[in-house]
N, C-alpha and C positions, 0 to 999 in steps of 0.2 A: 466294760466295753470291749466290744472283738475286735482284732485288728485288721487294720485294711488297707490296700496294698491297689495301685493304679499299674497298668499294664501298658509300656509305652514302646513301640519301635522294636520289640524284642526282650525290653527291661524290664522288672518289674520293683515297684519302690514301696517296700511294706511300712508302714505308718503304725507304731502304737500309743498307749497313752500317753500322755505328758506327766500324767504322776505315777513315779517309781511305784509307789504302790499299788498301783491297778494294773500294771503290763502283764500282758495276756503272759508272758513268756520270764516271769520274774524281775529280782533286781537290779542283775546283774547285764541283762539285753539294754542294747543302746536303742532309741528311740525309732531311731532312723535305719533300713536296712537295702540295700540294692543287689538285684542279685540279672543273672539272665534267665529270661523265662524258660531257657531249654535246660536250665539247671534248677527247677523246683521242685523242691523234696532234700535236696544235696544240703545239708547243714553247714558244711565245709566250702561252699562256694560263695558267699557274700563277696561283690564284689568292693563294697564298702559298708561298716556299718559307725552311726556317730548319731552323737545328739543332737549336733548342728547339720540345720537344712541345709546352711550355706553349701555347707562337702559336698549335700546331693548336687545341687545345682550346678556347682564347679565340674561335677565327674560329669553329671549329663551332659555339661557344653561339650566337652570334652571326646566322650565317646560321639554323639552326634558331629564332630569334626574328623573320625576314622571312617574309611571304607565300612560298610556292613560285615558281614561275616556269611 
């Protein structure tokens, strides 16, 4: 399975598999990835990465409560 990533507001939130042994990116990447869409490619810039959605969802609220940029 490829991974795949939704584009929101600026953000981008890459999604891989749920089992360790199929992620596109080995077994050491967390499931979960958020980064800024003007930084892809940047390996070094995840703005958050976790297994848990919840963190996504918590950062989302979060950023969408700051000014844009």
């Amino acid at each position: 399975m490829e991974m795949m990533f939704v584009q929101v507001k600026g953000y981008q939130i890459w999604i891989d598999h749920p089992d360790f042994e199929q992620r596109e990116n080995g077994l050491d990447i967390k499931r979960f990835c958020v980064t800024r869409e003007k930084d892809y490619g940047d390996i070094n810039a995840p703005l958050l990465e976790t297994d848990n959605f919840d963190m996504v969802k918590k950062l989302i609220e979060m950023l969408n409560k700051q000014p844009r940029e």
